[in-house]
Structures are given as structure tokens and as C-alpha cells.
C-alpha positions in Angstrom: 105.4 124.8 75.7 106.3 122.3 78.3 110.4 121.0 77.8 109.1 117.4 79.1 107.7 114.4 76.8 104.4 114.8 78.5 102.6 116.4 76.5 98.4 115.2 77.6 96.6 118.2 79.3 95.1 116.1 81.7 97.2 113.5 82.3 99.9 115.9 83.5 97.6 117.8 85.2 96.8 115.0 87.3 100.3 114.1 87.8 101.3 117.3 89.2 98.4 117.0 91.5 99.3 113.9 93.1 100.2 113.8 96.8 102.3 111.0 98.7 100.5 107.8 98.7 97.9 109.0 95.8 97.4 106.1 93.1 96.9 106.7 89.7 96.6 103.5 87.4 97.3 103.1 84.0 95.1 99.7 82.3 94.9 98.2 79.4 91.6 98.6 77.2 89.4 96.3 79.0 89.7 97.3 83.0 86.8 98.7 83.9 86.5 102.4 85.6 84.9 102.6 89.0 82.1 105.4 89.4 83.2 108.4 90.7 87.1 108.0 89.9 88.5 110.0 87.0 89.0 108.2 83.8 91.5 109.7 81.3 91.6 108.1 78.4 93.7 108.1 76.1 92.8 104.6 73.4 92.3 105.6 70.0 92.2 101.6 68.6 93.8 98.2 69.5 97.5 99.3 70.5 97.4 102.9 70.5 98.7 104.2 72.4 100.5 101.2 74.2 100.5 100.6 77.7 104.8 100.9 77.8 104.5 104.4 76.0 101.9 105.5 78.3 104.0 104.1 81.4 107.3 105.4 80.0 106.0 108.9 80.0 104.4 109.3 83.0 107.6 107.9 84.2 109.3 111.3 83.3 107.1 113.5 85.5 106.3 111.0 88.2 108.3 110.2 91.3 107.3 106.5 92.3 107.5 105.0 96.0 106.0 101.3 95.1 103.8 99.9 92.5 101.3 97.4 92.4 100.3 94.9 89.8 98.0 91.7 89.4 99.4 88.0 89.9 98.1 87.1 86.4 100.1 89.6 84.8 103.0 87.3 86.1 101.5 84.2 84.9 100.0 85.3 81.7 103.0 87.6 80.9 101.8 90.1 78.3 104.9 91.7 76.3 104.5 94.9 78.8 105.6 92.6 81.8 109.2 92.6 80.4 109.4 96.5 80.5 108.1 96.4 84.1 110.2 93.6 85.6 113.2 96.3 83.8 112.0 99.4 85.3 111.5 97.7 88.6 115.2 96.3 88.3 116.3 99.6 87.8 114.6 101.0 90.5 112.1 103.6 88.9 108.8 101.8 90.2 109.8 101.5 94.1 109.1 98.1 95.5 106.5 95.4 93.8 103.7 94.4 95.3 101.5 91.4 94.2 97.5 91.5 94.4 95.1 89.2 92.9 93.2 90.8 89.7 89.9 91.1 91.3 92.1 93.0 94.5 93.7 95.6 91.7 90.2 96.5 90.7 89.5 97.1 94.3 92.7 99.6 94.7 91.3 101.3 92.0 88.6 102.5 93.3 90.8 104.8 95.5 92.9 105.8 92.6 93.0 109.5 91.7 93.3 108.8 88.3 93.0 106.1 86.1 95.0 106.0 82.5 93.0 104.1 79.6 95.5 102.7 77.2 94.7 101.3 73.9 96.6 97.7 75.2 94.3 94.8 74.2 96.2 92.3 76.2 94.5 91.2 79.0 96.1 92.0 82.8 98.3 94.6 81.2 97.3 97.2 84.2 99.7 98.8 87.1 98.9 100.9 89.9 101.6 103.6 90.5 101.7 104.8 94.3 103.4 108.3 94.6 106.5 109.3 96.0 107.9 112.3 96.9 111.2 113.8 95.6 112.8 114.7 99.0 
């Protein structure tokens, strides 16, 4: 059994798969999933799991070089925004960038991976870029 929090099959499968400069996404409930990209979801009902769970944990196996989230997540600021503005501070999510909404749904149609969360509130979505460890 695996020592670390993450504990989804195919979630860490993807992580472990990812490559420097690979994107995986993890969106609230209402971002739509392009064709062809993987979809791992993970919503059960309004809330569950929550988008800050969801980002915590992947956190733990994930090395992060930059992130990338919409402008209206900044001006509509949806309780998850605090724990990313934190984790930025702190350095775990690389540099910020800012894209419109309708540019984030483009980037993810070059994601690897995208993470389904059971978040209802709207612009609640981040793409992760990967990192390496050395």
C-alpha cells in the first residue's frame, strides 16, 4: 500500500507519468472536457470532493514549475482562490500565470489529464505545469 495521501488509481498514475512541461488540470464541476484528453473524475455530488482537497493531494506527489489560472477566478474569487494565492506565496505552484477563461479552456486541450472535482463554484479550475525534481 502506497505510504503517500494519494490514494486514486488513476490519478496517481497519471501523475507519475507526467514529463516536464505536461499539464494536468484540476476544474471544478462545470468545465467542460475536450475530446480526446483524459478525463478523471472524481465528483460524487456538489462539494465532494473539493477542489482544495483534490489540489492539496496532488500537491504531495507533484513537483510544480508554474501554474496557470483564469482572470475571473481573481475577480469572482471563489473560497479556493485563498488556498491558491497561499500555496503560491509559499512557493509550491511555481510562478502565476493569468489567462482569460475562454484561453484556460484552450490550454486544456493539451492537458494530459484533466481532474473533475465535485466544486460547484464557477472559475474554480487551475492548470498545473510539471516540474522536475532536479
Amino acid at each position: 500500500m502506497k505510504k503517500t495521501p494519494l490514494l486514486n488509481i488513476a490519478l496517481s498514475r497519471v501523475v507519475a507519468s507526467l514529463g516536464h512541461g505536461d499539464v494536468l488540470m484540476i476544474v471544478d464541476a462545470g468545465m467542460p472536457v475536450p475530446p480526446g484528453v483524459e478525463l478523471i473524475d472524481l465528483a460524487l455530488t456538489h462539494g465532494v470532493p473539493d477542489f482544495v482537497s483534490v489540489l492539496n493531494t496532488v500537491l504531495t506527489e507533484m513537483q510544480v514549475e508554474h501554474h496557470v489560472i483564469a482572470e475571473e477566478m481573481l475577480t469572482r474569487q471563489p473560497p479556493a482562490l485563498a488556498t491558491v494565492d497561499s500555496l503560491n506565496s509559499a512557493g509550491a505552484l511555481g510562478e502565476q500565470r493569468v489567462v482569460t477563461h475562454e484561453a484556460l479552456k484552450t490550454l486544456s486541450r493539451s492537458a494530459r489529464a484533466i481532474v473533475r472535482t465535485g466544486e460547484c463554484q464557477p472559475y474554480t479550475n487551475i492548470a498545473l505545469v510539471a516540474g522536475v525534481v532536479f
